[in-house]
Structures are given as C-alpha cells and as structure tokens.
Wavefront OBJ file of the C-alpha trace (Angstrom):
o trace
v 14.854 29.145 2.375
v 14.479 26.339 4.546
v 12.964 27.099 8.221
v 15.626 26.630 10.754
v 15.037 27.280 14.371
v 12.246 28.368 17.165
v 13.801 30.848 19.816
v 12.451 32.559 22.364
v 13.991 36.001 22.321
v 14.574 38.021 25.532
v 11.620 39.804 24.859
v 9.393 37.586 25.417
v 8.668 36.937 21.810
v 8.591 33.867 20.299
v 10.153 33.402 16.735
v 10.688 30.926 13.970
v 13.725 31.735 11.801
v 15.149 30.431 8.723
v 19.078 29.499 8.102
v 19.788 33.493 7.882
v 18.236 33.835 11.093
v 15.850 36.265 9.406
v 11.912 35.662 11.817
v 9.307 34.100 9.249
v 6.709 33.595 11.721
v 6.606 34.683 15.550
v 4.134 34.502 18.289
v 2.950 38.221 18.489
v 3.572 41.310 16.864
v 1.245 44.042 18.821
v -1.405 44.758 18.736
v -1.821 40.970 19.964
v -4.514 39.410 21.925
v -2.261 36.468 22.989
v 0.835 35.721 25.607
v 2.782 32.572 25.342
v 4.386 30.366 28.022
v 7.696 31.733 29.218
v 6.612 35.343 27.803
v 7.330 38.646 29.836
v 5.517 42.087 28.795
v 6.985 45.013 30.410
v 4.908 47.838 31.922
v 3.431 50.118 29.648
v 2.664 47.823 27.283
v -0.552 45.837 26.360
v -2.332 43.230 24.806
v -5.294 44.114 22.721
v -8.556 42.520 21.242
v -9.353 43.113 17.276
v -12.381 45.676 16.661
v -15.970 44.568 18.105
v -17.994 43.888 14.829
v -16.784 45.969 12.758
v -16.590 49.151 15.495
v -14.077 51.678 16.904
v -14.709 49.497 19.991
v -11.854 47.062 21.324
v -10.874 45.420 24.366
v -7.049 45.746 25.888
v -5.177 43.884 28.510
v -2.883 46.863 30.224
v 0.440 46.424 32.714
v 0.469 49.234 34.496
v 3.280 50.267 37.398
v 0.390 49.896 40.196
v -2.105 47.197 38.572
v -2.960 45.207 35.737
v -6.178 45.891 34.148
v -9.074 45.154 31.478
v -10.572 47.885 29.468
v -13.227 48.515 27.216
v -11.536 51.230 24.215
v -13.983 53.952 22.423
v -12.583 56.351 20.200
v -10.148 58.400 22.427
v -12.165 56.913 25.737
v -11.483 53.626 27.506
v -13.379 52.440 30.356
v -11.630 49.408 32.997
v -14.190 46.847 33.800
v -11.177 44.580 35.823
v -8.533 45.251 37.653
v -5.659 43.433 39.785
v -3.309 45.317 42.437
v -0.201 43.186 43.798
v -0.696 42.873 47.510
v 2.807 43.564 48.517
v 2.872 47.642 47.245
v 5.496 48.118 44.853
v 5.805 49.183 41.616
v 5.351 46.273 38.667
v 8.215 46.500 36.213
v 7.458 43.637 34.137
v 5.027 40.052 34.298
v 6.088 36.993 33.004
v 3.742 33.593 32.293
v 4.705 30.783 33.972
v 3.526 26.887 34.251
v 2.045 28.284 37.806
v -0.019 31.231 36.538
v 1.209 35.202 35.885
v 3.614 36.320 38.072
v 3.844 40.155 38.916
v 7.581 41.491 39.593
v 9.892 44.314 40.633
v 12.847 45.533 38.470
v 14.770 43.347 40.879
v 12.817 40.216 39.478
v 11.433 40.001 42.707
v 7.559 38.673 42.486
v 5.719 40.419 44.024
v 2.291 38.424 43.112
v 0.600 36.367 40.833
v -2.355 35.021 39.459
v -2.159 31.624 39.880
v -3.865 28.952 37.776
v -6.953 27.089 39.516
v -5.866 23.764 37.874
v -2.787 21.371 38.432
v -2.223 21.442 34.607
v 0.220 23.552 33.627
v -0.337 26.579 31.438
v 0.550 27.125 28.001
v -0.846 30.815 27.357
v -2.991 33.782 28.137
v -5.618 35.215 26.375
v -8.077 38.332 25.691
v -11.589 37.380 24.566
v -11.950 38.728 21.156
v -15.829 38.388 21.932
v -16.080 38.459 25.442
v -13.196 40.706 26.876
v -12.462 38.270 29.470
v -8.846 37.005 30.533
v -8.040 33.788 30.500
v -5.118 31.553 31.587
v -5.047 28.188 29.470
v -3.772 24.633 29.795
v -3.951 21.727 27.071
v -6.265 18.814 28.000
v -4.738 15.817 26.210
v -7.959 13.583 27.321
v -10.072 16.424 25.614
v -7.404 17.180 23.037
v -7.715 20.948 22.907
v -6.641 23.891 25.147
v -8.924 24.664 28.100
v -9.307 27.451 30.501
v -7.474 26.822 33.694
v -8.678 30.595 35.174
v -10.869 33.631 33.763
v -10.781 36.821 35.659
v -14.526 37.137 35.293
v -16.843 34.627 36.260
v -20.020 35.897 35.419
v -21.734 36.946 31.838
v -23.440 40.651 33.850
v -19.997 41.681 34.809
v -18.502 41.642 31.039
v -18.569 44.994 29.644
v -20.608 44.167 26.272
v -23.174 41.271 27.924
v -25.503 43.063 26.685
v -26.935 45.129 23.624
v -26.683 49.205 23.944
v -29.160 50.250 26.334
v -29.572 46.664 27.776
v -29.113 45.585 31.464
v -27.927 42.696 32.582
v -30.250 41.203 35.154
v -29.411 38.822 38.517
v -30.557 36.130 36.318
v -27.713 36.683 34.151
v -30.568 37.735 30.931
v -30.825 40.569 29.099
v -33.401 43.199 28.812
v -33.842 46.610 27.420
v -34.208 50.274 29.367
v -37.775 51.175 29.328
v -38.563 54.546 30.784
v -42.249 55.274 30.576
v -42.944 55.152 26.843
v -41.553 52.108 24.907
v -41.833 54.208 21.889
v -39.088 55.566 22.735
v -36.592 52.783 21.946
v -35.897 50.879 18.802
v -36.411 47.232 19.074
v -32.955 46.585 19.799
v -33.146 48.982 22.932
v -31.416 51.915 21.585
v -32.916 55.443 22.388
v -34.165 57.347 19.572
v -33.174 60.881 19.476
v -30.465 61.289 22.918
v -27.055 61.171 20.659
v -26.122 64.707 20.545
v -29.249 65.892 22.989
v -27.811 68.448 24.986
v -28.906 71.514 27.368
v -30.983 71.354 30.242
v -34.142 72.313 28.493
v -34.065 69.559 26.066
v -33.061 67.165 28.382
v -32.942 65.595 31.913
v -31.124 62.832 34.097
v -33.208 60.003 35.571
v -31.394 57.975 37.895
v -31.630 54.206 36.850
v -32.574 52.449 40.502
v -30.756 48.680 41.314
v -28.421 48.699 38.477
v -25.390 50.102 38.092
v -22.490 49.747 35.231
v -19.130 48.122 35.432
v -17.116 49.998 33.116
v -15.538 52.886 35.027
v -13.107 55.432 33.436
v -10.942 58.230 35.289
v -13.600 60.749 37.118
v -14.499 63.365 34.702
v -15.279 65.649 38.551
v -14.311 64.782 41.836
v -15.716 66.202 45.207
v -19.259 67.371 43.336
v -22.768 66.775 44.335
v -25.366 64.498 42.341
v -26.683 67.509 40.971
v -23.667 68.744 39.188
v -22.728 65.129 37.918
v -26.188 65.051 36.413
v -25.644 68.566 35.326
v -22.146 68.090 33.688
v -23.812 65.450 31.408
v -26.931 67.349 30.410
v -24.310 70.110 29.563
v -22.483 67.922 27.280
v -23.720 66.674 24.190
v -21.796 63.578 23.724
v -22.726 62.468 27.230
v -25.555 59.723 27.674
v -24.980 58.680 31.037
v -23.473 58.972 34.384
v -22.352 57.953 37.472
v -21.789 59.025 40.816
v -20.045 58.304 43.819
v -20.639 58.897 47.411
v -16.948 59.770 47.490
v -18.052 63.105 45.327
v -16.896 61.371 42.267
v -18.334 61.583 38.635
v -18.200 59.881 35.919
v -19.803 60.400 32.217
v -19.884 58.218 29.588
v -19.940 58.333 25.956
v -22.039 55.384 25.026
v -24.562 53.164 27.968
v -22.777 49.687 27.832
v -22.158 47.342 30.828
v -25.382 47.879 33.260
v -26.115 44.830 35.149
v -28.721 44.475 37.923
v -27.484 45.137 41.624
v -29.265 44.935 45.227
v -26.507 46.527 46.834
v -25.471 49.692 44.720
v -22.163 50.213 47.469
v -22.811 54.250 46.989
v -23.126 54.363 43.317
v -25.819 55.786 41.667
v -26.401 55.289 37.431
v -28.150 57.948 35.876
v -29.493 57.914 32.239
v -30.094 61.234 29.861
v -33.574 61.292 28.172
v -35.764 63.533 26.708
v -37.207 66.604 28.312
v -40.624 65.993 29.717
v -40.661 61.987 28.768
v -41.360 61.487 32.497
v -43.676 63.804 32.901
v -47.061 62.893 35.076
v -45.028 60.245 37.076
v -43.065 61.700 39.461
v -39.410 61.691 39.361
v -37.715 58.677 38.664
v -40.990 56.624 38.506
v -40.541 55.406 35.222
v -37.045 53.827 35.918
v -38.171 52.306 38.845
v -41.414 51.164 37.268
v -38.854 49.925 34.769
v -37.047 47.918 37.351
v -40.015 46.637 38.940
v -41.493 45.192 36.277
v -39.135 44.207 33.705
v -36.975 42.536 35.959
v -39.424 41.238 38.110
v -41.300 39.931 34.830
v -38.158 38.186 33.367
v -37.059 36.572 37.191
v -40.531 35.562 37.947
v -41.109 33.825 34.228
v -38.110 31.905 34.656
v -39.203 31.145 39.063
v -42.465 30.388 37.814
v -40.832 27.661 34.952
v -39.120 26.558 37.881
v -41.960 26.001 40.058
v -44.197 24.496 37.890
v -41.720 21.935 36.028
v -41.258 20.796 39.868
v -45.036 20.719 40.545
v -45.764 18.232 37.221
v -42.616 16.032 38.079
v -43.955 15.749 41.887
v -47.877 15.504 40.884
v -46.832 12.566 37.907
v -44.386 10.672 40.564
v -47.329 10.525 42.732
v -49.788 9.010 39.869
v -47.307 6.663 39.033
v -46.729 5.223 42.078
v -50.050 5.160 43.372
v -51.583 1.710 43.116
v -54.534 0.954 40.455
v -57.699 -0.178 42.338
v -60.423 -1.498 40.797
v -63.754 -4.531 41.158
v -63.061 -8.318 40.621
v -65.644 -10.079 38.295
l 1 2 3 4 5 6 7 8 9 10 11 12 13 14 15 16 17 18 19 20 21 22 23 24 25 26 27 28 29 30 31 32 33 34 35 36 37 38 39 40 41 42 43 44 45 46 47 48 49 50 51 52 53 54 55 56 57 58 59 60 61 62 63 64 65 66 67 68 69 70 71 72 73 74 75 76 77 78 79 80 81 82 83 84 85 86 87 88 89 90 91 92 93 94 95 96 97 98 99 100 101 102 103 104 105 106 107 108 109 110 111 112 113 114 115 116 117 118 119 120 121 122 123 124 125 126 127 128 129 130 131 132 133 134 135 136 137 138 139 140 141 142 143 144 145 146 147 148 149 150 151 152 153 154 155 156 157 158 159 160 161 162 163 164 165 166 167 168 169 170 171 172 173 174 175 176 177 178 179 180 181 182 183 184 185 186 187 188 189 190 191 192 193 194 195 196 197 198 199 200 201 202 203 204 205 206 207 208 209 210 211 212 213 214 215 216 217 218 219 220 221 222 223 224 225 226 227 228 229 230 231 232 233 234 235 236 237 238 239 240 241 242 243 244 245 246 247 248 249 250 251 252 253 254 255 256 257 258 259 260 261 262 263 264 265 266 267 268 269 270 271 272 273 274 275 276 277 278 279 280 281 282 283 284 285 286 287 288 289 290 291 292 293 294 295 296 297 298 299 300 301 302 303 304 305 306 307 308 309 310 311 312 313 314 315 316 317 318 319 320 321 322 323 324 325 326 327 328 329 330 331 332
C-alpha cells in the first residue's frame, strides 16, 4: 500500500497515512522524548526520556495546571530539578510549539506565557536529553546543515541532575569529584559508599551535614514545619533513605539515592545532609570530615586548575619577554 498523505491531527500528532488513511508512521506515540512544530500537549500529560543505562532511572518533561517541569524518575520517586510558572496566574490547559518558542495557554486559548526562542531562526521541535535531561528548543541551520539548539532550560553541566557519578559533587568549576568523609576506604573507586544501602537505626548510623553543596533535585517534602533534628532523624529511621535536606521553611526532604550535589557559596537556607556509618567520624568533631572534605577536595581540584592557569600565563609572559629582548654581544 502506497504511502499517501502527512497530516497533522488535532492532537498534536503528526501522521503519515497510506491510501486507507490507516497511520504507518507518526511523530510520537508516548512515552516520547520529542515535540514537533505546530504540536500541542495538554496538561497532564508528558514527555519522557528512555531508561538511563540500562536503569529504572528516566527523565520526564511534565505540563502541569500551575507549571511545567523537569524531573528525574526512580522507581515510584521522581525528583524536579526545573521548573517554569506562567507569570500571569492561571491555570495551563494546554502548550503548543510555535516558530516563536512554547507558548503556555488557558482553556480559552489565551497565552498566558511562553518560552521564547533566543534565536531569530525559527523552531522546528523540542526535545528531552536522553543523556543529559535538559530541554531544548531547536532550529535547523542550513549553513551548518543540521538542527541546532536555539534555547536549553539549563545552562550549566552542576545544575543537571546526573552531572555527576553517585556520590559525586559537582564543583564551581563545573568538575566532578567524589564524597570523602574521613576515611577514603570507605568508598569504592567510583565514589559509591560501601555498606549505607539499607543502613538504618540510629545506632548504626548518623547524619553529617555536607557544608557548601547542596542538591538540585527536590521532590514533594516528605515533613513540613520540623526541626533539623527530626529531618536527620526521619532518614536515620528509614532504611531506604541516604540523604536529606532541609529547609529553613521547616521543610524536609529524603531521598532514595545521592544524585545531583553541586558546589554552592550561598546555600539560600538549605542544608544537605548525608547518612554514614556509626562512629566513621569519630575523633573529629562533628561535621569535620565533610568540611575537611570540602576544604580540600574542592580547594585541591580549583586550585590545580588556578594554578594551570597561572603558570601557562607566567611561561607565555616570561618567553614574550626573551623573545623580544635584543641579543647583545662583542664585535671582533
């Protein structure tokens, strides 16, 4: 049967159909990471990544009635690590791509925002980072001859939800490096803990709060109106718990796995705390080891790279000089 048509149903959907007007190919069928020109996704629905390597872990693009949002998905858990809230406050019934960028509207197709592209080029789709988990609005370059990103919703690697490896933080120099407490045997070479999945009770284990980093995955607070101490409590209490993090608002939040920790000055009344081992801080005072951690990991990796800096500066300035300095010498 011979391929008749394209059409765009009402949708949003994009379809190629044959002379019976049955659909042999069309542009999504969820779960899709993709959203053509001209599409429109209602709310409650949402674009979505494939697994992570192999893992119950997946990213998802979500229209919501009061924002749009990115999230990281775990098992029954999801974590946002983006969000965008329409400045005029109404409810979002549906969002439609455009040439301009993705407009936000009312049941009324009234727009009520948008996220509008950064180029003059106009846009063809939007995607969800399979790898990344970023969103990005694209535009075909005919000078480069393939499709290029005209705006991403995140413009740095620390504040994508998987920049790093399990246990890794993301540092201000956008590298990444591994949790030490006080003992590095405590960590497999690729920075995960030994022995804190399933380490429970607060005689086998304790919360050490993780000083000038926080994480940017946030999920719906687990306690609200508590103090540190019961946030850090409620996690030693739980055995799938690994981390937390609290609020000055009274909020807490636990999470199932550490992902997404990235380097801070300003922590904007949020404090990251880690489980570990009973005792493995023992002899240096509470915290010590984290911020020891801080200190010198991070300070090692951002002084290695200031100190490349510095001297690739020095032996360009000290050769200039000897090259340009004039060769004196005795007549015979």
């Amino acid at each position: 049967m011979r391929l008749q048509r394209l059409q765009l149903l009402r949708t949003g959907n994009l379809v190629l159909v044959d002379s019976l007007n049955l659909i042999k190919w069309q542009s999504f069928n969820f779960p899709t990471n993709i959203m053509m020109w001209g599409q429109s996704l209602s709310s409650a629905t949402r674009l979505t990544s494939f697994p992570i390597n192999s893992s119950n872990l997946f990213y998802s693009f979500e229209i919501q009635y009061d924002k749009i949002a990115l999230y990281l998905n775990f098992g029954n858990w999801k974590y946002s690590y983006w969000e965008f809230r329409p400045s005029i406050k109404k409810n979002i019934t549906f969002v439609q791509l455009s040439s301009e960028g993705l407009g936000l509207f009312t049941g009324k197709h009234q727009k009520i925002d948008q996220i509008t592209s950064e180029g003059p080029e106009p846009l063809r789709f939007l995607a969800l980072g399979n790898n990344t988990g970023n969103l990005g609005l694209y535009h075909y370059s005919a000078e480069q001859g393939e499709f290029e990103e005209s705006y991403e919703a995140l413009n740095t690697s620390c504040d994508l939800p998987l920049a790093c490896k399990p246990y890794g933080i993301c540092t201000s120099s956008n590298m990444c490096s591994c949790i030490r407490v006080v003992e590095s045997d405590g960590f497999q070479p690729d920075c995960r803990a030994r022995n804190i999945e399933g380490l429970c009770g607060r005689s086998r284990a304790e919360m050490l709060e993780l000083r000038g980093a926080i994480t940017v995955l946030k999920g719906n607070p687990n306690e609200a109106n508590v103090t540190k101490e019961i946030c850090a409590n409620l996690c030693l209490d739980d055995c799938t718990c690994v981390a937390a993090q609290y609020t000055n608002l009274g909020e807490c939040f636990l999470y199932k796995f550490i992902r997404g920790i990235k380097q801070v000055e300003r922590r904007n009344g949020l404090i990251f705390m880690v489980k570990i081992p009973k005792g493995e801080d023992e002899g240096h005072g509470r915290h010590s080891g984290l911020q020891k951690w801080v200190i010198i990991v991070v300070g090692v990796v951002d002084g290695f790279i200031i100190f490349l800096v510095l001297g690739g500066v020095g032996y360009y300035i000290i050769r200039k000089k000897l090259k340009n300095s004039p060769i004196t010498g005795q007549e015979t």
